[in-house]
VEXLUM-933286 format. One line per 3 residues: number of its first residue (from 1); their letters; for each residue x, y, z of N, C-alpha, C. Coordinates in Angstrom, 1 decimal, decimal comma, padded with zeros to 4 digits, always signed. Each point is the difference from the previous one (the first is absolute). Layout:
N
NUM	a	X Y Z X Y Z X Y Z; ...;
! end
This chain:
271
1	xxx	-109,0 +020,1 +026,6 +001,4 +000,3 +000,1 +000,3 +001,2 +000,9; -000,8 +000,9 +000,1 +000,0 +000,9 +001,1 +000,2 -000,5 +001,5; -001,1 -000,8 +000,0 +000,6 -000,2 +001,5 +001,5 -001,0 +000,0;
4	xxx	+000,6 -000,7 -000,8 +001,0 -000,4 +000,1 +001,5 +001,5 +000,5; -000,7 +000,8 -001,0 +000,8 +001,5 +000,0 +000,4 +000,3 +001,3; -001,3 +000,0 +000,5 -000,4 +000,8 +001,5 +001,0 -000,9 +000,9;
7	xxx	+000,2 -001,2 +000,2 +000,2 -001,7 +000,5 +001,7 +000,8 +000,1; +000,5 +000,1 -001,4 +001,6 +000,4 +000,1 +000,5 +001,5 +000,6; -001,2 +000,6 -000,2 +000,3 +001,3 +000,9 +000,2 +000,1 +001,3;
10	xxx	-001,3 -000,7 +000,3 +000,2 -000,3 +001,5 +001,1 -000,6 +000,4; +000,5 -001,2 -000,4 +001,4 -000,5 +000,2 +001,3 +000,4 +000,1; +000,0 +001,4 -001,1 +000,8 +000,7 -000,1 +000,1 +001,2 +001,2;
13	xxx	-001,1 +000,5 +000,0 +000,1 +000,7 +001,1 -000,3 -000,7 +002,1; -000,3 -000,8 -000,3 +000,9 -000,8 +001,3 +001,1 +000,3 +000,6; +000,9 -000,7 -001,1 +001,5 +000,5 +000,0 +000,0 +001,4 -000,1;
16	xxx	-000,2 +000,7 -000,3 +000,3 +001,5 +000,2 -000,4 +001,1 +001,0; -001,0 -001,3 +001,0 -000,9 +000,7 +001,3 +001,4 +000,4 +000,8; +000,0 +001,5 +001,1 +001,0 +000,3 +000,9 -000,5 -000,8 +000,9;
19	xxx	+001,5 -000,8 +000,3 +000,2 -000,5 +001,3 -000,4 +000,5 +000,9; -000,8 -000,5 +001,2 -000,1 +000,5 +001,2 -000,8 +001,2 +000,3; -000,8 +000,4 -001,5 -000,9 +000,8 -000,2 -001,4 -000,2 +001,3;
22	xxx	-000,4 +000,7 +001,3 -001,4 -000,5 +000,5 -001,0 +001,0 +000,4; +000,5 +001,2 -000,6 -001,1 +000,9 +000,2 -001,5 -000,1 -000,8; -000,9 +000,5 +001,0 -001,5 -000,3 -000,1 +000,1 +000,9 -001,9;
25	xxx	-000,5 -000,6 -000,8 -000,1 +000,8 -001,0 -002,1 +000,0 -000,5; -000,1 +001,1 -000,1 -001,4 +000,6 -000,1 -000,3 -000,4 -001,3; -001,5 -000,9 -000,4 -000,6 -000,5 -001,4 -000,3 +001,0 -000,7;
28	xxx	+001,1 +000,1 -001,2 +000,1 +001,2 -000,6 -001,8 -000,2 -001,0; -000,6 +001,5 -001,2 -001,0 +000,2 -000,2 +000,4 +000,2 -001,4; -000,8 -000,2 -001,2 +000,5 +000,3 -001,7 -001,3 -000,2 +000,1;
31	xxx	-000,6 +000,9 -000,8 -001,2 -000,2 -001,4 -001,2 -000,4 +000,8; -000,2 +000,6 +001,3 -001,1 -000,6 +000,8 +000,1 -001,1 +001,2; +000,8 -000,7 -000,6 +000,3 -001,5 +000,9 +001,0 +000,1 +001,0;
34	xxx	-000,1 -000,7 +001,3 +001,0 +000,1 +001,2 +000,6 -001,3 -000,1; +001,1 -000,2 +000,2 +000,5 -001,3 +000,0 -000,7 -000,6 +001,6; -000,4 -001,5 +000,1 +000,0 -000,6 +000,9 -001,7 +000,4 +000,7;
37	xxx	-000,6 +000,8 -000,7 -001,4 +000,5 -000,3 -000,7 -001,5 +000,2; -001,5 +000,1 +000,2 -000,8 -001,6 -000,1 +000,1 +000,3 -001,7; -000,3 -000,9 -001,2 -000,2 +000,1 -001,2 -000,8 -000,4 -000,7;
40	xxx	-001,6 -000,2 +001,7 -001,3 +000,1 -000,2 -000,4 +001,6 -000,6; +000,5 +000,5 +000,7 -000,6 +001,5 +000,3 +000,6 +000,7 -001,5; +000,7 -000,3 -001,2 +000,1 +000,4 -000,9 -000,8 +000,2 -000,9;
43	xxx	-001,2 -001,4 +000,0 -001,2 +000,6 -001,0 -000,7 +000,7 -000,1; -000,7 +001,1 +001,0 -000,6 +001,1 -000,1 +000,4 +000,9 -000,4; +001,5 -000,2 -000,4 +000,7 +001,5 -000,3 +000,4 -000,2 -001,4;
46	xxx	+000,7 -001,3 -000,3 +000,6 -000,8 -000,9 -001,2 -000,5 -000,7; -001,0 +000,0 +000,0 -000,9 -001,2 -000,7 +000,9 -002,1 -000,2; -000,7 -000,1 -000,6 +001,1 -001,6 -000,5 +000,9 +000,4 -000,9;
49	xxx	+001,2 -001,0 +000,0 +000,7 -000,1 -000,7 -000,4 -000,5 -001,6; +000,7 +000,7 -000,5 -000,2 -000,5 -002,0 +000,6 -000,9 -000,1; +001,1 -000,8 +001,0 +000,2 -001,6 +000,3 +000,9 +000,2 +001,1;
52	xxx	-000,6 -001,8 +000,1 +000,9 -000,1 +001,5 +001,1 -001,2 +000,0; +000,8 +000,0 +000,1 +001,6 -001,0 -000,1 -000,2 -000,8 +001,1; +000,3 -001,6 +000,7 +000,2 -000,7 +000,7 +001,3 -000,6 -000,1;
55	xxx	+000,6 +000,1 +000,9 +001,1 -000,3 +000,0 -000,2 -001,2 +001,0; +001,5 -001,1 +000,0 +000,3 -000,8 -000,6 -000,7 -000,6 -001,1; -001,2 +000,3 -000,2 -000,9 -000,7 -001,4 +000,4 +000,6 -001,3;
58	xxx	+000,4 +001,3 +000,5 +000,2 +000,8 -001,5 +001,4 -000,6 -000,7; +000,7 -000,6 +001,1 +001,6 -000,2 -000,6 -000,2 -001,3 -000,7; -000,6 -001,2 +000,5 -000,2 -001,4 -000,1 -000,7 +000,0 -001,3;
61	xxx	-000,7 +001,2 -000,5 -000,8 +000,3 -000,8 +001,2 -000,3 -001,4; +000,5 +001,7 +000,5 +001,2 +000,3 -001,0 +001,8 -001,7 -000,3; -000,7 -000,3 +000,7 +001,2 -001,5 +000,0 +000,7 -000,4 +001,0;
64	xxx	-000,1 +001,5 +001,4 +001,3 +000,1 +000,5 -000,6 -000,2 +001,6; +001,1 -000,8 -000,1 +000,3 -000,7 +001,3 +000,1 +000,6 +001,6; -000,7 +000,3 +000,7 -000,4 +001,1 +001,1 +001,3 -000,7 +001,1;
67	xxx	+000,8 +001,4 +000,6 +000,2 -000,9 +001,2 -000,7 -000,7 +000,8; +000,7 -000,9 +001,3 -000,3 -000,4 +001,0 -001,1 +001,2 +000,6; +000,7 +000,8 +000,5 -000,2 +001,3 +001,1 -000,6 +000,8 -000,9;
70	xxx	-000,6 +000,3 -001,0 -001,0 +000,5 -000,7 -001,3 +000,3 +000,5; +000,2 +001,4 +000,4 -001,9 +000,0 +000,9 -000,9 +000,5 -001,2; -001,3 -000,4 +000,2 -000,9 -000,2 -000,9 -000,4 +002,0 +000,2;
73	xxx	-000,1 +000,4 -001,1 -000,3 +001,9 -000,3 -000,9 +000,0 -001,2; -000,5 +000,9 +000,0 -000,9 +000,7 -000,7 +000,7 +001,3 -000,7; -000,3 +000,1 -001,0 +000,0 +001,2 -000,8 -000,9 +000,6 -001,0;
76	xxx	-000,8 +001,2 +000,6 -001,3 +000,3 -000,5 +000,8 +001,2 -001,1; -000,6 +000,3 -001,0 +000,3 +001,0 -001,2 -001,4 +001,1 +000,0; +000,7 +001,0 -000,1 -001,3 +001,2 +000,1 +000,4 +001,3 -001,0;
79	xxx	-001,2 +000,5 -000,6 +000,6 +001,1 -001,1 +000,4 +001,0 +000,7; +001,4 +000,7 -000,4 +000,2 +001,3 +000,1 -000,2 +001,2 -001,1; -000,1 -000,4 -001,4 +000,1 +000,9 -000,8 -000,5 -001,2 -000,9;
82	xxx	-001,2 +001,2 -000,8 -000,1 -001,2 -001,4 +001,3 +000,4 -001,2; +000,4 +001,0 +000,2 +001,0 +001,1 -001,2 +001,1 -001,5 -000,4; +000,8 +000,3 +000,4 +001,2 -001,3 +000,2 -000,5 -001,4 -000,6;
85	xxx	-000,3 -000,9 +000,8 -000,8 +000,2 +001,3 +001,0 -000,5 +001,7; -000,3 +000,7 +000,9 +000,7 -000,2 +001,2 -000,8 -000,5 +000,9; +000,5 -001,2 +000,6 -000,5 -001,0 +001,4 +000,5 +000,4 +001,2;
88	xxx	-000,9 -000,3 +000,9 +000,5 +000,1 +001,8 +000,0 -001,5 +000,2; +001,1 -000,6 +000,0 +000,0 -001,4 +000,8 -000,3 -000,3 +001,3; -000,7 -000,3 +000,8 +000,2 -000,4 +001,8 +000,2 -001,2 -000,1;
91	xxx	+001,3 -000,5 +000,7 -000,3 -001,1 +000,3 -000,2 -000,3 +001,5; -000,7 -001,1 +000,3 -000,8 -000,2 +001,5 +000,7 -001,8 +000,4; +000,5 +000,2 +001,2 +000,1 -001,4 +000,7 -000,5 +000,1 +001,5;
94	xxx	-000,4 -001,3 +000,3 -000,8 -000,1 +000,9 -001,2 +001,2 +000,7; -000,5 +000,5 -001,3 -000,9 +001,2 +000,6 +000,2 +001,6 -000,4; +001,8 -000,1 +000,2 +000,2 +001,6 +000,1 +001,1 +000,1 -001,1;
97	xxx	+000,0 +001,4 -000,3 +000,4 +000,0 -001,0 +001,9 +000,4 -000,3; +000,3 -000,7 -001,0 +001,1 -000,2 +000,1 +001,4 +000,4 -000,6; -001,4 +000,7 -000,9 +001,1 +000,3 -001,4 -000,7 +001,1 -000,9;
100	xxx	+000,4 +001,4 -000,4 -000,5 +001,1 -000,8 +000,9 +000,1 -001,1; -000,6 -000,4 -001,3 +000,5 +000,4 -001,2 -000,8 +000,7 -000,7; +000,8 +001,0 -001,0 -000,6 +000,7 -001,1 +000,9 -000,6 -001,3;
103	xxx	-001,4 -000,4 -000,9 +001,7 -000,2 -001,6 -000,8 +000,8 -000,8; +000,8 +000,4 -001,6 -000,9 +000,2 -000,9 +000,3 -001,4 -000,9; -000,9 -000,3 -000,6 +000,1 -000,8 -001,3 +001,0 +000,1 -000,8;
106	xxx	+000,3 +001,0 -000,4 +001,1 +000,6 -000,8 +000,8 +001,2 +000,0; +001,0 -000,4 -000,2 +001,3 +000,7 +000,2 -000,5 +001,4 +000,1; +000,5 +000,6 +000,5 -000,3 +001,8 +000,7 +001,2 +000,8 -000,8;
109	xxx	-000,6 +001,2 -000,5 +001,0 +000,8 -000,9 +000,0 +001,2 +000,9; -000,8 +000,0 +001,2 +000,1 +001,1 +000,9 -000,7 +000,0 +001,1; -000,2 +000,5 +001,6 -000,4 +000,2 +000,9 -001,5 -000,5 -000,2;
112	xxx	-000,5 -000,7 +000,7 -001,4 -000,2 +000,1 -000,6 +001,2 +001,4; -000,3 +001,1 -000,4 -000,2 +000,7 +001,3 -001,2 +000,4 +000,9; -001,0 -001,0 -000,8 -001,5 -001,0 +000,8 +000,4 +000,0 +000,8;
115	xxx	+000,6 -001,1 -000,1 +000,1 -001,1 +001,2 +001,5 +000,7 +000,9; -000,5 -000,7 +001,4 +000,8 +001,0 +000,9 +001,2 -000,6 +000,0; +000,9 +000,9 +000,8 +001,6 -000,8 -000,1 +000,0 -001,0 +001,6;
118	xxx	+000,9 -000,9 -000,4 +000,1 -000,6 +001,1 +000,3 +000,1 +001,5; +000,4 -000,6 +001,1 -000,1 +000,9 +001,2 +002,0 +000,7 -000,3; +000,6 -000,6 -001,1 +001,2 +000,2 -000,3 +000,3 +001,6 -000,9;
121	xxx	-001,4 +000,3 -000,2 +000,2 +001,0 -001,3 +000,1 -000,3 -001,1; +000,1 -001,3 -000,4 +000,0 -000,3 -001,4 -001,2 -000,5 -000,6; +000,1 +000,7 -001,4 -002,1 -000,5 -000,5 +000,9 -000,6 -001,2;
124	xxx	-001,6 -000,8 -000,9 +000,5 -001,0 -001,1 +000,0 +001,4 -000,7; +001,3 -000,5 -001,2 +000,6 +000,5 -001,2 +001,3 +000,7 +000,6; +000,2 +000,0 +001,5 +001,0 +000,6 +000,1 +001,3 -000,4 -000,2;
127	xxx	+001,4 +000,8 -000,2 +001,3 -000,3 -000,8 +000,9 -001,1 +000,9; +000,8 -000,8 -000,1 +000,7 -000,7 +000,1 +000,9 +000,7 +001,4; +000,5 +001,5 -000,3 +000,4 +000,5 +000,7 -000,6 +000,4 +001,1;
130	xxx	-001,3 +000,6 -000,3 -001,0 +000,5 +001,1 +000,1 -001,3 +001,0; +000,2 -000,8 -000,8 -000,5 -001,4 +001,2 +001,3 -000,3 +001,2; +000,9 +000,4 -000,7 +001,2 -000,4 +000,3 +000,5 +000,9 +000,9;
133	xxx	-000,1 +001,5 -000,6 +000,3 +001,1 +001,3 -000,8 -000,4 +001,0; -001,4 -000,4 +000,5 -000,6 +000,0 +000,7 +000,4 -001,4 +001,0; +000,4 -000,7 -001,4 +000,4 -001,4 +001,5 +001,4 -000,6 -000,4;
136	xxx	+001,0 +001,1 +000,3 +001,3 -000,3 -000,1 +000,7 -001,6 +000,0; -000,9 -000,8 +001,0 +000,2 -001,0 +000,2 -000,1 -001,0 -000,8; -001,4 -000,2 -000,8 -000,3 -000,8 -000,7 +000,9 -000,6 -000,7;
139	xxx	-000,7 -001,2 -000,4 +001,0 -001,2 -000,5 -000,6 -000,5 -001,5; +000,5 +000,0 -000,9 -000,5 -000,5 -001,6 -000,3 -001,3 +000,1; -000,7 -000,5 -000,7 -000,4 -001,4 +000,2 -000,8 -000,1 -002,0;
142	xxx	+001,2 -000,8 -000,5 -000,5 -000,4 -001,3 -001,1 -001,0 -000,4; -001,3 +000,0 -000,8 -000,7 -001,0 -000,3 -001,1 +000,0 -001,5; -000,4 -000,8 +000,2 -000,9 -000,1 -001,0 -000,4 +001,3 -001,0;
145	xxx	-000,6 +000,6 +001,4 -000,4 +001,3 -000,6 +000,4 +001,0 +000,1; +001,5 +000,0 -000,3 +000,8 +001,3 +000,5 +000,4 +000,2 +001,3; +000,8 +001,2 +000,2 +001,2 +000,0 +001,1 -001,3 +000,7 +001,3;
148	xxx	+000,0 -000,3 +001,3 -000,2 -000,2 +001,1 +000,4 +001,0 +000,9; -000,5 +001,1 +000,6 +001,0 +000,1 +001,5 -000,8 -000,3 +000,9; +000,8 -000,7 +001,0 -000,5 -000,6 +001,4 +000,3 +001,0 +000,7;
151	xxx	-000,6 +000,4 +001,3 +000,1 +000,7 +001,4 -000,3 -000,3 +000,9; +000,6 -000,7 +000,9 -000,7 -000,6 +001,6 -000,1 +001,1 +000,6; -001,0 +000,4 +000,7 -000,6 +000,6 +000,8 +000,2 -000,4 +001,3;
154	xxx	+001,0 -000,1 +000,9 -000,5 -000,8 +001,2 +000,1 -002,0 +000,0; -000,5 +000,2 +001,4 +000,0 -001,6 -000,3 -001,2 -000,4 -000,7; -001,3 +000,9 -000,3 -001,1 -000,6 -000,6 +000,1 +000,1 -000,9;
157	xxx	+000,0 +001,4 -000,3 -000,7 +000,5 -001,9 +001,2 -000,2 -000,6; -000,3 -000,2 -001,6 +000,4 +000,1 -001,2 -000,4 +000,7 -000,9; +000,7 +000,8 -001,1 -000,8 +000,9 -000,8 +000,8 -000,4 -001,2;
160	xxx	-000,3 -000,6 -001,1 +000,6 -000,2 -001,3 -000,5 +000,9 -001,6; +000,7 +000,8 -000,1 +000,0 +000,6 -001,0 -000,2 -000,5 -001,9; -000,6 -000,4 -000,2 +000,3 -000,5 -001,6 +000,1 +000,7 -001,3;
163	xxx	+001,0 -000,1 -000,9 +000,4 +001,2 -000,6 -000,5 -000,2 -001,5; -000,4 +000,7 -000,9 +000,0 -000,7 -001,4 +000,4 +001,1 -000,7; +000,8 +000,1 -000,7 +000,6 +001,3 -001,2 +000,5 +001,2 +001,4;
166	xxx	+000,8 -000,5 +000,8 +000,3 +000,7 +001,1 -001,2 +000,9 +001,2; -001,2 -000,3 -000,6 -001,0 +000,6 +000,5 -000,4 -001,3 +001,9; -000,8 +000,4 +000,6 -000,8 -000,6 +000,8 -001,5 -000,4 -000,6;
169	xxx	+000,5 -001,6 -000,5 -001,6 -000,2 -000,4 -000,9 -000,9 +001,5; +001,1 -000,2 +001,1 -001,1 -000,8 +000,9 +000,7 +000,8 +001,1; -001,1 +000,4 +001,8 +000,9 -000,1 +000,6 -000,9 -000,7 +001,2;
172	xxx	+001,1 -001,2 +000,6 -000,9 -000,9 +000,8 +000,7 -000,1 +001,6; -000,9 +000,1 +000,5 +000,1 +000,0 +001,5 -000,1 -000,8 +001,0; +000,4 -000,8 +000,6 -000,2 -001,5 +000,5 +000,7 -000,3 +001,2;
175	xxx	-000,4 -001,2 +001,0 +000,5 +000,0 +001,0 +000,7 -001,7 +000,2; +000,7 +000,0 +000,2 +001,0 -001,4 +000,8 -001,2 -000,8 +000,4; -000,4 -001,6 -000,3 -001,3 -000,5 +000,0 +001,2 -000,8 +001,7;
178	xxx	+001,1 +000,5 +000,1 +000,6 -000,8 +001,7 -000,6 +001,1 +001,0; -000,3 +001,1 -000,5 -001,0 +001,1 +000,9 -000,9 -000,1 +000,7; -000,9 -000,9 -001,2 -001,6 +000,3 +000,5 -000,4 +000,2 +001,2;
181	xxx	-000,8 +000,8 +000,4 -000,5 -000,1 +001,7 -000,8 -001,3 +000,0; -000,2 -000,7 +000,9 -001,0 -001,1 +000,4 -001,7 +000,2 -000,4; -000,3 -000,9 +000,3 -001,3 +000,3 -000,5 -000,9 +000,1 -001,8;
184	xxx	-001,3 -000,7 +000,3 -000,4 +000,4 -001,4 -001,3 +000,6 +000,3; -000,5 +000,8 -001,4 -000,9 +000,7 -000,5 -000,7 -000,8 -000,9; -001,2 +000,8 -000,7 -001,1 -000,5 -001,0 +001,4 +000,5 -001,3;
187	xxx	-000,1 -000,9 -001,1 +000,8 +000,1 -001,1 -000,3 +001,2 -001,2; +000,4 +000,4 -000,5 -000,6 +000,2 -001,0 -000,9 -000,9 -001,0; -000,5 +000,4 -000,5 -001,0 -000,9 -000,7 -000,7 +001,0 -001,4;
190	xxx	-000,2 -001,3 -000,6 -000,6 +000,3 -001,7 -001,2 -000,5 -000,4; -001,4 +001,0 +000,3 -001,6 -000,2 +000,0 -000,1 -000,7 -001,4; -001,0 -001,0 -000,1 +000,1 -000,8 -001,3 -000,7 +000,9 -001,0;
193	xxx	-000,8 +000,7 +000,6 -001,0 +000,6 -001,4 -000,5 -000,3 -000,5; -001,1 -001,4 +000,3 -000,9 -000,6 -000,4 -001,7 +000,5 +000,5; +000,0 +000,6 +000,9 -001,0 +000,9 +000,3 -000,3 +001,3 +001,0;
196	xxx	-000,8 +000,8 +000,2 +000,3 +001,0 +000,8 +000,8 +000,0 +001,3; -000,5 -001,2 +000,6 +000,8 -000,8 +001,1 +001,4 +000,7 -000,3; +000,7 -000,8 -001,0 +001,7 -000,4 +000,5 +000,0 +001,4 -001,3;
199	xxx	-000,5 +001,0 -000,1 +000,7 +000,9 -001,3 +001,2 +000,7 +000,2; +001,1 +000,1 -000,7 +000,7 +000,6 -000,4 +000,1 +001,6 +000,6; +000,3 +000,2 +000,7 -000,1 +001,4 +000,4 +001,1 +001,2 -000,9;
202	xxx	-000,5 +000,8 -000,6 +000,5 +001,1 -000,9 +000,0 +001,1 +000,8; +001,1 +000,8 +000,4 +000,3 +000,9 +000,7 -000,4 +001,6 -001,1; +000,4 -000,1 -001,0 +000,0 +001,2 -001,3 -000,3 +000,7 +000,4;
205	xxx	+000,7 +001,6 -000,2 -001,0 +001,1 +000,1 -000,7 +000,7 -000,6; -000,6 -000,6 -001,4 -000,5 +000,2 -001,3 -000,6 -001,1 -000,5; -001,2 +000,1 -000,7 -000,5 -001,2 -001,1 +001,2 -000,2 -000,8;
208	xxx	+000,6 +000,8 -000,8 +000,8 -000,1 -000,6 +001,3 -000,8 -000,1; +000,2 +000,4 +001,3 +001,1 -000,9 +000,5 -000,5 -001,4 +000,8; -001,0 +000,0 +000,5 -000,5 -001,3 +000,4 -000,1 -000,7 -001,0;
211	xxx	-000,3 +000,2 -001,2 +000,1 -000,9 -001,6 +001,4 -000,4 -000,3; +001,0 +001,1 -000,1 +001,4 -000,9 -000,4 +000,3 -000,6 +001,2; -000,1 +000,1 +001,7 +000,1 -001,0 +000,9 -000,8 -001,3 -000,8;
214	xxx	-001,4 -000,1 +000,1 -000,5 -001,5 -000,9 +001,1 -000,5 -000,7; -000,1 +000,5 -000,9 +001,3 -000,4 -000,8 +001,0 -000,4 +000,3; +000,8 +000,6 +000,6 +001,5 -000,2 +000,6 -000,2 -001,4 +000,6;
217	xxx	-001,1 -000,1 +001,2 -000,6 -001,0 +000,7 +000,0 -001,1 -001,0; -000,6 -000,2 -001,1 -000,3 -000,8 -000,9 +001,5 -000,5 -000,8; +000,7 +000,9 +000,1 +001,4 -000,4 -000,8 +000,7 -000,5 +000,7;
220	xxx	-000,5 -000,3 +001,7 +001,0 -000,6 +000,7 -000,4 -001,3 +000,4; -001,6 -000,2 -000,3 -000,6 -001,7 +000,1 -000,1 -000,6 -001,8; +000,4 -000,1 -000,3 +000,4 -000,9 -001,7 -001,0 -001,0 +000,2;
223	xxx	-001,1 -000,4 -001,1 -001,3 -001,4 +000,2 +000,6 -001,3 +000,3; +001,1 +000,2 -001,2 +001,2 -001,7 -000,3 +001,2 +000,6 +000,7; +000,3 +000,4 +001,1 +001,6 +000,4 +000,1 +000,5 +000,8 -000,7;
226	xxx	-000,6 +000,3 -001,8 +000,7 +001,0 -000,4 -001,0 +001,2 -000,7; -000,6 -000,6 -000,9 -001,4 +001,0 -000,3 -000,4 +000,4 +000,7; -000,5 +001,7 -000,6 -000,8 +001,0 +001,0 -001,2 -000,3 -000,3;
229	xxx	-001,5 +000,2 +001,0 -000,6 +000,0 -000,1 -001,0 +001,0 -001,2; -000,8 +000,0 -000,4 -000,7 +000,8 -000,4 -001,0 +001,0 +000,0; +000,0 +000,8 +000,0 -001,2 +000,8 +001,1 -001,3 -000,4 -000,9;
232	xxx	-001,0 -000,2 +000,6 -001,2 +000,5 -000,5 -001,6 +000,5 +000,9; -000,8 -000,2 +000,0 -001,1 +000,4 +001,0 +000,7 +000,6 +001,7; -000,9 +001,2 +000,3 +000,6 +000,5 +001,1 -001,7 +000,1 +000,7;
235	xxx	-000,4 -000,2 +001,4 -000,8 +000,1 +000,8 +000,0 +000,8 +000,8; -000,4 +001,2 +000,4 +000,3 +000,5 +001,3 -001,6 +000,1 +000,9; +000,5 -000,7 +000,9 -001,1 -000,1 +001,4 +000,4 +000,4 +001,4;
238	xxx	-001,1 +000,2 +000,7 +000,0 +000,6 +001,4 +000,1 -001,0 +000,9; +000,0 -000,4 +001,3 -000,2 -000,5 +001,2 +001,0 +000,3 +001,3; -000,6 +000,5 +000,7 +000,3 +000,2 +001,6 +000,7 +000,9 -000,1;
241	xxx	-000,1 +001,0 -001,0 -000,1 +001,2 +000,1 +002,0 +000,1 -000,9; +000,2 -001,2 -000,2 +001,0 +000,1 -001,4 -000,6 +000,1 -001,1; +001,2 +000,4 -001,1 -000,4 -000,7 -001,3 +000,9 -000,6 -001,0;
244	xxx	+000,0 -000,9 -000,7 +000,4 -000,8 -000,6 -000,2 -000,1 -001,3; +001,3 -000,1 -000,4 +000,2 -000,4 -002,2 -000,4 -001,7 +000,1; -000,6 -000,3 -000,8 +000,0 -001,6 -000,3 +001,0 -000,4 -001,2;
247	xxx	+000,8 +000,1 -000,5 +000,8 -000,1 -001,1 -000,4 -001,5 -000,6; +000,0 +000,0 -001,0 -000,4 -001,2 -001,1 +001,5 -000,7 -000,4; +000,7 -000,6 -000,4 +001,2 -000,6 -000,4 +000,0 -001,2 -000,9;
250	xxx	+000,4 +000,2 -001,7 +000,5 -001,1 -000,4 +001,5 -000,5 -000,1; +000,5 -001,0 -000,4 +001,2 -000,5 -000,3 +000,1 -000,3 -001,3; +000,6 +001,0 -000,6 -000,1 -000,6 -001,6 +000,8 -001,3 +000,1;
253	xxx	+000,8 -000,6 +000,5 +000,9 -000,9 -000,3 -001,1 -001,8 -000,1; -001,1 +000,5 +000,7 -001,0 -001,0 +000,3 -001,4 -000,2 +000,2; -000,3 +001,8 +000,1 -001,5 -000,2 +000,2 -000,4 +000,6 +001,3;
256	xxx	+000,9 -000,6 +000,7 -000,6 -000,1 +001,8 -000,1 +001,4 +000,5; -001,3 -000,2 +000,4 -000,5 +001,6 +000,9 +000,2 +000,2 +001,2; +000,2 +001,1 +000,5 +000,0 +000,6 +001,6 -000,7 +001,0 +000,1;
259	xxx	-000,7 -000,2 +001,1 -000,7 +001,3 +000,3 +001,0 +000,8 +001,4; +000,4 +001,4 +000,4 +000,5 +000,2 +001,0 -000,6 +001,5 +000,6; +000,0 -000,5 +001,6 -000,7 +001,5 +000,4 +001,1 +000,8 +000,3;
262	xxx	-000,2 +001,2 -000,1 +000,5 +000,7 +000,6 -000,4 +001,2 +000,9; +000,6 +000,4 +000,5 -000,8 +001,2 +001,4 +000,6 +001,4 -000,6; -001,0 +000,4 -000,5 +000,6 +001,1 -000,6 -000,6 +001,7 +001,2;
265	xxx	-000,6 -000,4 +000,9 -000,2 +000,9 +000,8 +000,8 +001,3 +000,5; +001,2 -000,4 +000,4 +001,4 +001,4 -000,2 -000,3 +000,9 -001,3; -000,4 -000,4 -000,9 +000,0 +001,0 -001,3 -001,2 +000,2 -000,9;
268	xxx	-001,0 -000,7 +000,8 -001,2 +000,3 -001,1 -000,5 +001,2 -000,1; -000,5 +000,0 -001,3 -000,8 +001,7 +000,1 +001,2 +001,0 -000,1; +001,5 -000,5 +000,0 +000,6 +001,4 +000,0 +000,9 +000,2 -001,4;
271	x	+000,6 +000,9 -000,3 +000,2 -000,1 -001,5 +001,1 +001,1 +000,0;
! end
């Protein structure tokens, strides 16, 4: 249902693009990421995503009917904070990247002041007003999940604000998919984790936190669609000068085991 969200924003903000707007506007930067970046070049910094969204698949999934003109995007999820917990969304089409979100999970009773503010000045948990002084313009947009402000940036960007108990619980950054420049890139992509080959790359800067990453990781692949996996036996081995968790997995719902690697090299040994 999110990307449905995203589907009416954009629509919305169409109509609210300035006519006759054609100055060159520069790929703005949040949270590491450059708009329009390759969105190969994010895993060495990023590790993998704790999941990855396919769009038009994800809608057809959820019931809903994709437009015609619907280009096929990616949306990778990455930890920002285990506290909350708070995500960095990227999403990627044809290669580069297309879209910078931060949300929390749950409603914000105050400034998240981790995580940085936008290229607008506004960080999650901030006030209804802060958002508002800052973008006089913006437009409300009611839904599902509470009241919306939209901001067109130009003829490309978009920046939608999402509000819950008057706070900022998401703020997402996106571009007009009638924009795109030409051309494609390598996609993003989701390593299966079936052996050291395709592992899972864990960014952590701590064992500690490379464990609730596992986890988080684990709460976002369900065995049956809905059950979480189980932890049990962990391996850790060497080759080519990485090293690697073997994680053991049951499914209470059934029995069925996975084993998954992971590349825990970013954070081993450190504590």
């Amino acid at each position: 249902m999110r990307a449905l969200a995203v589907t009416f924003i954009l629509s919305l903000a169409a109509a609210a693009a300035p006519a006759g707007s054609s100055a060159q506007e520069m790929p703005p930067s949040w949270l590491g990421v450059t708009f329009e970046s390759p969105a190969a070049q994010l895993r060495p910094v990023l590790g993998d995503p704790v999941r990855l969204t396919r769009l038009p698949e994800a809608l057809a999934g959820s019931g809903v009917q994709a437009s015609p003109d619907t280009q096929p995007e990616r949306k990778a999820r990455y930890v920002l904070s285990f506290t909350s917990p708070l995500f960095l969304i990227v999403s990627e089409r044809h290669g580069a990247v297309v879209g910078i979100e931060a949300e929390s999970e749950q409603p914000l009773a105050a400034e998240a002041p981790a995580i940085a503010p936008d290229p607008r000045g506004i960080v999650l948990g901030a006030t209804e007003e802060a958002v508002l002084k800052a973008n006089p313009d913006a437009r409300r947009m009611a839904g599902a999940r509470g009241m919306t402000l939209v901001v067109p940036l130009g003829n490309r960007y978009v920046v939608a604000y999402s509000l819950a108990d008057g706070r900022v619980r998401s703020i997402n950054w996106f571009t007009r998919p009638s924009t795109d420049p030409p051309g494609d890139g390598p996609a993003l992509s989701e390593p299966a984790g079936d052996s050291p080959a395709t592992a899972v790359l864990d960014v952590a800067k701590s064992e500690m936190d490379g464990i609730r990453w596992e986890r988080v990781w684990a709460e976002f692949h369900p065995c049956d669609g809905t059950s979480r996996w189980v932890k049990g036996t962990v391996g850790t081995s060497h080759a080519n000068g990485r090293v690697y968790d073997a994680v053991r997995y049951t499914c209470p719902s059934n029995g069925a085991t996975r084993t998954v690697y992971f590349d825990i090299t970013p954070f081993y040994g450190k504590f």
